[in-house]
C-alpha positions in Angstrom: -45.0 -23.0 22.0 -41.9 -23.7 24.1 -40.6 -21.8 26.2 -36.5 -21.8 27.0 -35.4 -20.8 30.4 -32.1 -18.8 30.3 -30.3 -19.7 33.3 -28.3 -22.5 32.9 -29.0 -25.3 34.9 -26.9 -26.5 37.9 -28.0 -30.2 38.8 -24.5 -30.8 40.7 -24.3 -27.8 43.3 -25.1 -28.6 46.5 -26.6 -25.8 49.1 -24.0 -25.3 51.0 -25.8 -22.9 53.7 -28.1 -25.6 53.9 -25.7 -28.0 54.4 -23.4 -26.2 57.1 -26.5 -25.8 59.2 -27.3 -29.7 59.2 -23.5 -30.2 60.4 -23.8 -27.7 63.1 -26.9 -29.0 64.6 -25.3 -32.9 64.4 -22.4 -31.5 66.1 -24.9 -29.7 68.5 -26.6 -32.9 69.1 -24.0 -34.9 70.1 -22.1 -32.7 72.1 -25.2 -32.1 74.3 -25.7 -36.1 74.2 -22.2 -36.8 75.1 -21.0 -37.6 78.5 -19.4 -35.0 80.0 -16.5 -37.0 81.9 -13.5 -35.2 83.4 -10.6 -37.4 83.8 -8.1 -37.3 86.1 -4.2 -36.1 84.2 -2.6 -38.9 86.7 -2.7 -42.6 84.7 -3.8 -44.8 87.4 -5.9 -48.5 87.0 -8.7 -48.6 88.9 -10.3 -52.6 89.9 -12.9 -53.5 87.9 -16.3 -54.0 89.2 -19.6 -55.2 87.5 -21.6 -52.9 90.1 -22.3 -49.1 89.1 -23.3 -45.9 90.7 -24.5 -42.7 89.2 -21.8 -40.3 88.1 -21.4 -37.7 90.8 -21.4 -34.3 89.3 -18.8 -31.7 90.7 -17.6 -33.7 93.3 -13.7 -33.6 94.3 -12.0 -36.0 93.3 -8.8 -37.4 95.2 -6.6 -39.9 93.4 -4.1 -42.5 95.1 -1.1 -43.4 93.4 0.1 -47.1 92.9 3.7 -47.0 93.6 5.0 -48.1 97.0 4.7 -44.2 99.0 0.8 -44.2 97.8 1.0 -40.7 96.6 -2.4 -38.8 97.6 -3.5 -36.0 94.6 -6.9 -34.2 95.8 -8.1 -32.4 92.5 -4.7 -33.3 90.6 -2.5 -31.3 93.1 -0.1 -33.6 95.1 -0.9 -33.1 98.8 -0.1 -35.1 102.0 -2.7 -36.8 104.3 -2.1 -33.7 106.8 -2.9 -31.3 103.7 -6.2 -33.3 103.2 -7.7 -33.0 106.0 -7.5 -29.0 105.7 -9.0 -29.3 102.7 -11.8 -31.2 103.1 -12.6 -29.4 106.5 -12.3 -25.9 104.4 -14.5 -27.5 101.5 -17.0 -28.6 104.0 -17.4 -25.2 105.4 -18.1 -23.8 101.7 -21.7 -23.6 100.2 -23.1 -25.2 97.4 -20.0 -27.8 97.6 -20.7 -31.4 96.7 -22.0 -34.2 99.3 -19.2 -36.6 97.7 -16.0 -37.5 97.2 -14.6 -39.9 94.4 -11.9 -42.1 95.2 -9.6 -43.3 92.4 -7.4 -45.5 93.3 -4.9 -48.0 91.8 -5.9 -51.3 91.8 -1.9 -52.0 93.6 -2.5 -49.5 96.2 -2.4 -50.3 99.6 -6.0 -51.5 100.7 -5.1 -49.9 104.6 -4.0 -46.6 102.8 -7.6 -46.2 100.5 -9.6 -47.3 103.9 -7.9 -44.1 105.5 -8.7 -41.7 103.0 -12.6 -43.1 102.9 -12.1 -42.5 106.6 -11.4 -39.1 106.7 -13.5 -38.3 103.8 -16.3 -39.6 105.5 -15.1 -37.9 109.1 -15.3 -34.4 107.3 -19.0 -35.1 106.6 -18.9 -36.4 102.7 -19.6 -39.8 101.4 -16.9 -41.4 99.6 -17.2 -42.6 96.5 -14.7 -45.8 95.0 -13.7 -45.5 91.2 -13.6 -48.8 89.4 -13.8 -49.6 85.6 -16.6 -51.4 84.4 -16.5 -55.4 84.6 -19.0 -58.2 83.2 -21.3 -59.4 85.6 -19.8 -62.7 87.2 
């Protein structure tokens, strides 16, 4: 005897529940695997360097410009080296605020100017931290 099933049969269709849930959890995956890197809005070139730190997590970040006045940005906002030292005395009287302080800098900034700012970043009682892109070892 043989026996005839009445719903049609549909080799072609694809789950698509089934198939939305495996795209959300690959998108999960790598969004939690991902480096979370903030970058600064102001285009500057950093030197390169084959030597590498850990990424400091919330720490400020104060950027110098490579044009000929060195312009000093501390968190994006264009401030002056008077400005800075307010702010990193106020920071270092907050709570919970990070132990460092990145330094971008372009690579034609002047070497006096970047030694100034790791100056007073470390006179406020943080360690400063030099941004450089990554290099092959020599």
């Amino acid at each position: 005897m043989k026996l005839e099933s009445t719903l049609r049969s549909r080799r072609t269709f694809l789950h698509l529940a089934s198939l939305l849930d495996i795209i959300f959890l690959l998108l999960l995956f790598f969004l939690l695997s991902s480096d979370a890197v903030v970058r600064s809005g102001i285009a500057v070139t950093t030197p390169k360097s084959w030597s590498s730190l850990n990424s400091a997590t919330g720490a400020d970040v104060i950027t110098i410009s490579g044009s000929k006045s060195d312009q000093i940005f501390f968190n994006d906002k264009l401030i002056t080296i008077e400005q800075l030292k307010k702010k990193l005395i106020k920071k270092q009287e907050e709570e919970g605020v990070a132990l460092q302080v990145v330094i971008r800098a372009d690579q034609t900034s002047r070497f006096g100017e970047v030694i100034r700012i790791c100056n007073l970043v470390a006179g406020a009682g943080f360690s400063p931290i030099l941004a450089t892109r990554a290099d092959q070892r020599p």
